[in-house]
Structures are given as C-alpha cells and as structure tokens.
C-alpha positions in Angstrom: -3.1 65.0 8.9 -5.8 65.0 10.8 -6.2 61.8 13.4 -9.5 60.9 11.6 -6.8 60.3 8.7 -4.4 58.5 10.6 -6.8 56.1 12.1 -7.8 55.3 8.6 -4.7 54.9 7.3 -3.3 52.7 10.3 -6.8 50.4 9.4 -6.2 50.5 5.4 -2.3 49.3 6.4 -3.5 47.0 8.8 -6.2 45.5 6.3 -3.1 45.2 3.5 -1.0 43.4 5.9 -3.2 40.9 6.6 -4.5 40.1 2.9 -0.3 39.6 2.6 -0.6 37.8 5.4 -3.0 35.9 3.8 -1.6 35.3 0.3 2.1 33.7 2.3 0.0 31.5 4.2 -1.8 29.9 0.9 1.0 30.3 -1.5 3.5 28.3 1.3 0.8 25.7 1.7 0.6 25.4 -2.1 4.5 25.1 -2.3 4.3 22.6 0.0 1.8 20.1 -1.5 3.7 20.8 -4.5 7.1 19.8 -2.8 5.4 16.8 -1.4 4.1 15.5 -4.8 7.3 15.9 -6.5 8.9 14.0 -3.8 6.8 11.0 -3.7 6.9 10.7 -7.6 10.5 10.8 -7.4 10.1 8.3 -4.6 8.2 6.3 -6.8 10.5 6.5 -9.4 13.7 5.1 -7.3 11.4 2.8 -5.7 10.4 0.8 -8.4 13.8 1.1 -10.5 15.7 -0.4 -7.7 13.2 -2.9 -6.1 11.1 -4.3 -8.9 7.3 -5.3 -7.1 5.3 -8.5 -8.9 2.1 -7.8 -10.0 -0.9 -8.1 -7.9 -1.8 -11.3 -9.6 1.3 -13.0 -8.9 1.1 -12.1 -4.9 -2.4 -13.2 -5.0 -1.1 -16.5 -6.7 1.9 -16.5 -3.8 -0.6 -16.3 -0.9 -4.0 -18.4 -2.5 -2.1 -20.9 -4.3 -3.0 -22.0 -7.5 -6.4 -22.7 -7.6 -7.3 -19.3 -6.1 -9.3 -18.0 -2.7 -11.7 -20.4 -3.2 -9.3 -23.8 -3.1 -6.9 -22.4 -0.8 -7.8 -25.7 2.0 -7.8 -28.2 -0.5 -4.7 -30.3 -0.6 -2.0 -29.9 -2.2 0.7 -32.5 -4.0 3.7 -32.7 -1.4 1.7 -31.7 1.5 1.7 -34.1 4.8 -1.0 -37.0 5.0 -1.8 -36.9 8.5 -1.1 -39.1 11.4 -3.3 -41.9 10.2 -1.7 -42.5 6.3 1.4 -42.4 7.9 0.5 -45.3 10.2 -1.9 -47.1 8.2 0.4 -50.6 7.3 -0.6 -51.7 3.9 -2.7 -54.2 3.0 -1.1 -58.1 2.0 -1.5 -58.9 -0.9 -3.6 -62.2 -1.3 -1.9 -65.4 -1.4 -2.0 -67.2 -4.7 -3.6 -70.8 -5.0 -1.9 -73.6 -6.1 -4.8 -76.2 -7.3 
C-alpha cells in the first residue's frame, strides 16, 4: 500500500464516519419528536379522562356573564345598590282626606 492509498483510504473512512455521524444525529432527533408526541397525546388522554374541562363557551359565560363581553358592566339582579339606595328613606305615603 502505497501512502497515496492510505491517505485516501483514511479520507474515504473519515467521510463514512461522519455521514454515520450524521444519520445518528437525525434519526435521534426524529426519535425524539416522536417520543415527545406520543407523550403529550398520552398526556392528553389522562388529562381529560381524569379532569373533565367545560367548553370554551361555558368559561366565556363564567367570566362575561350572561349577556356576553358586551353587557359585562351592566347590572346584575342581586348585585349591591350603592351607598345612596341604601340610604335613600322612602317616600310617605300621602295622607288620605276625610271631607
């Protein structure tokens, strides 16, 4: 073997061994996305068996109220007067006249 040869078969091994290189790198990153997707759908799967979630509708409902986004500051039955209801004495009724 001459060393011309052996340089070019150190470079041809060389070249091999990084394509392998290679290869592990993408097939390990693969494996792991892979990995990661089966674990959040199996996640997902536990997740909503055991702790049920309302529908977006019904949190929207929880948080707006009824009447939606839109009537979220009007009031609402139940709710507090204010200072000035509450103090307010009622009017007297008018006396009756005896002729």
């Amino acid at each position: 073997m001459t060393p011309q040869d052996a340089i070019e078969a150190a470079e041809l091994v060389e070249a091999e061994t990084a394509y392998r290189l290679q290869i592990a790198r993408e097939s390990f990153a693969d494996g792991y996305a892979a990995a990661e997707a089966d674990m959040a759908a199996r996640w997902d799967r536990i997740a909503r068996t055991t702790a049920p979630r309302p529908s977006h509708a019904e949190l929207e409902e929880k948080r707006w109220g009824s009447g939606g986004r839109a009537h979220f500051a009007d009031p609402r039955p139940g709710d507090y007067p204010g200072r000035q209801a509450a103090t307010e004495a009622p009017e007297p009724e008018p006396e009756l006249e005896i002729a």
